[in-house]
N, C-alpha and C positions, 0 to 999 in steps of 0.2 A: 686885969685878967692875967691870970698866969694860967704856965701849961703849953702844952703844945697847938698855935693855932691847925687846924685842917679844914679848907674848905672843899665840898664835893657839889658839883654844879650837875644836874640830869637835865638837858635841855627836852629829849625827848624819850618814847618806848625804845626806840633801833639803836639812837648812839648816844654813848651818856660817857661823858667827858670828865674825869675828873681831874681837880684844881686841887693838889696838895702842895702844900708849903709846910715844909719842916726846916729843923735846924733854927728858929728864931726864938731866941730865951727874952723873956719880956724885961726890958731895957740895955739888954745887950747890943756891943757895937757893929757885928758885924749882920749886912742885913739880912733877912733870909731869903734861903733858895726855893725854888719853886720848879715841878717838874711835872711836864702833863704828861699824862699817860691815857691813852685813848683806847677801850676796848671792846669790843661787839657783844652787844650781850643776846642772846638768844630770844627768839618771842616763845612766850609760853605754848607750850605741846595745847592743841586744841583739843576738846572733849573729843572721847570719844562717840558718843555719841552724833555729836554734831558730824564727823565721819561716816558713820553708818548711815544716819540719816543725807548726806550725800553721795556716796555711794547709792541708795538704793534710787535716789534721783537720774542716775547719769544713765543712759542705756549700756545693756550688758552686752552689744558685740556693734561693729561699725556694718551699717546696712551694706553696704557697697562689699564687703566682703560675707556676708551672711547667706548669698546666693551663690557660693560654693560649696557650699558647707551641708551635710544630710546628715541626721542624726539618727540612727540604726537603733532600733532597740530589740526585741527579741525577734530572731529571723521569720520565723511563722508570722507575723505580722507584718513583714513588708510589705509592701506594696508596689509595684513599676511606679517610678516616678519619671515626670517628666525630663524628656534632655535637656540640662542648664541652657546648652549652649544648639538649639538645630538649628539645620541648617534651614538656606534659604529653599523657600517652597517655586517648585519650576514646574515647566509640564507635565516634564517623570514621577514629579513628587506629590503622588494623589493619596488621598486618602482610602487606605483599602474598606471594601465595602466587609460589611459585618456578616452581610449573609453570604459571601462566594465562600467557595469551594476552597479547602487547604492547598496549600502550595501543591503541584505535583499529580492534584487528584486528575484534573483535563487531559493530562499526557498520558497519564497511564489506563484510564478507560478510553482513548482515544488508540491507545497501543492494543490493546486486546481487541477490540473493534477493528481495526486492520488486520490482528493475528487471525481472527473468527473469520473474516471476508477473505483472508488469502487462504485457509482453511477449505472452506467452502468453495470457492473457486481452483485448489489443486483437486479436491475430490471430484469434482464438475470437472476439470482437463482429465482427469487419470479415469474416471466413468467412461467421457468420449471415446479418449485415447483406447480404452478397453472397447468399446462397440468397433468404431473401425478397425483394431486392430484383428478383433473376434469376423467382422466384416469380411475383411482383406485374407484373413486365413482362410473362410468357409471359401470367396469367389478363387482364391487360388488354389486349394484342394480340390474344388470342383472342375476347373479349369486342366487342372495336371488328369484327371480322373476321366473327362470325356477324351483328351488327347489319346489318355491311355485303352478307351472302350473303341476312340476307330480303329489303331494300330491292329489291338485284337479282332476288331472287324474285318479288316483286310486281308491280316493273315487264314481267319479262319474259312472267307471264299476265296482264296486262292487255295488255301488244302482242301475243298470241297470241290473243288473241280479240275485239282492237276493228281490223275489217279491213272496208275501204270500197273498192266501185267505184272510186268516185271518186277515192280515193290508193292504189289496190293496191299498185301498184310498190314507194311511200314503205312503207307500210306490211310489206310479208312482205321489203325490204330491213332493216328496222327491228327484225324479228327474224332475222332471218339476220345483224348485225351481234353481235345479244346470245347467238348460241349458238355451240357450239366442239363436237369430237370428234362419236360416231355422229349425234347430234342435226343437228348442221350437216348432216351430210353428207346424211342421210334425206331432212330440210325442202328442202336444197339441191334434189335428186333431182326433188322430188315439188312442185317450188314451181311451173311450169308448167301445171299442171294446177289447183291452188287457184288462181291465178290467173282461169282460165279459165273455172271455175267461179263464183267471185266477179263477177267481171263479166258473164256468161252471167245469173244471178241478182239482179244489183243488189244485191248484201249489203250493208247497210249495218250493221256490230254495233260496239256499243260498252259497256265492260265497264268494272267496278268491283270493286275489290277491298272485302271484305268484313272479315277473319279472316287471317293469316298468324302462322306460327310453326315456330322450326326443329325439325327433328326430332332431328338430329345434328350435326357440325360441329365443327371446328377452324380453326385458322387457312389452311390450304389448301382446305378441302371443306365440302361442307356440304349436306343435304337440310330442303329447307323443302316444308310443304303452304300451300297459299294456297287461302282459298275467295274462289269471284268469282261476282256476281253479272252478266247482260249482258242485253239488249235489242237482238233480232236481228228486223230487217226486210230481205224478198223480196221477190219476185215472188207470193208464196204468204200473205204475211202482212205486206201495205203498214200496217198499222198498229204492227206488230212485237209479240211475244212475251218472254214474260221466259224466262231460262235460266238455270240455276243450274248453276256448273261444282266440285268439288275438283280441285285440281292437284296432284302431288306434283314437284316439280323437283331434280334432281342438277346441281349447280353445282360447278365447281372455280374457283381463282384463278389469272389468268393472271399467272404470272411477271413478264409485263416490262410490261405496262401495272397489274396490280395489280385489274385489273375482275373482277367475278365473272362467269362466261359459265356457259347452260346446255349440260349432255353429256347429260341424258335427261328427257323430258317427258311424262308420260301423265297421263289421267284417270284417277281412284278414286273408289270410292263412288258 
């Protein structure tokens, strides 16, 4: 055999060893060299196929991370999805019922409902508050008003029976000033004649009042008795005598001046 021997040894697929021996010329002296050289050979690319078809075997995500993950597609169609992660359920943590009432709604008809009954119960104080205060005005207008009917009562029998020569005119003016209705008109009538009398007589009487208190009365009317005591001196009794009068007087309020005047005046008792 001549030529250059080479031998090449594939033990296996993964490592394939080869044996070259060069340099030996066939009957030449010197022997030949031999040098291994070892090198990796590649395993052949596997179909593709066989790829895709394990691919579509393996699962497409690891479950254990799959339960984070939500996948969104057009927002109109979302939908509330469950919490991955809730929490632990306690006492507090009930399930709201479906049929109560919105957050909010209990407070706020619960707020109007006390607005309404505090409402209602200020118009109820402020109604009261209005009757007794309307109460309190009528009983103390009436009250200032009878005060006011016996003053006037007092005064006008003591000027009805302290009547001097000496100031007639002033004087039976002085009741004719304090009396109104038949009273006026009677004393008016009849005042010429007392006059004439009192001066005729030298009368000198002057009176005190003793006792007065109303009988009846409101804010427009009012009957007061007044007892008066007087010391009347004449022509008949220059040293003068005591007299002892009861008056009963019917007073009304005049309107526009506010004065109490008397309408009828006689002795009693």
């Amino acid at each position: 055999m001549t030529g250059v021997p080479e031998e090449v040894a594939v033990p296996s697929r993964r490592n394939t060893t080869l044996k070259v021996i060069k340099g030996a010329k066939a009957g030449g002296p010197t022997p030949p060299r031999r040098r291994l050289v070892t090198r990796a050979v590649p395993e052949p690319a596997e179909p593709i196929e066989r790829v895709l078809e394990r691919l579509d075997r393996e699962p497409v995500e690891d479950p254990t991370e799959a339960g984070d993950l939500t996948v969104v597609g057009d927002p109109a169609e979302v939908e509330d999805l469950p919490d991955p992660h809730p929490e632990p359920a306690g006492p507090a943590a009930e399930e709201p019922d479906a049929a109560a009432e919105p957050a909010g709604a209990v407070p706020r008809r619960r707020a109007r409902a006390l607005t309404a009954l505090l409402v209602v119960l200020l118009a109820a104080a402020l109604a009261g508050a209005g009757v007794q205060g309307h109460r309190w005005y009528v009983d103390r207008t009436t009250d200032q008003a009878r005060r006011a009917a016996v003053a006037a009562a007092r005064q006008a029998a003591v000027n009805f029976v302290s009547v001097s020569a000496a100031s007639v005119d002033r004087d039976l003016s002085r009741i004719t000033a304090g009396a109104t209705g038949d009273f006026k008109d009677e004393f008016t009538r009849g005042q010429a004649q007392v006059r004439a009398a009192v001066v005729e007589n030298k009368v000198q009487s002057q009176g005190t009042v003793l006792r007065a208190g109303i009988v009846s009365g409101d804010r427009r009317r009012a009957v007061v008795l007044v007892a008066v005591d007087a010391t009347v001196r004449n022509v008949k009794a220059p040293d003068g005598r005591p007299s002892h009068y009861r008056i009963q007087l019917d007073l009304v309020r005049d309107r526009d001046s506010g004065d109490w005047l008397v309408t009828k005046l006689q002795f009693v008792g």
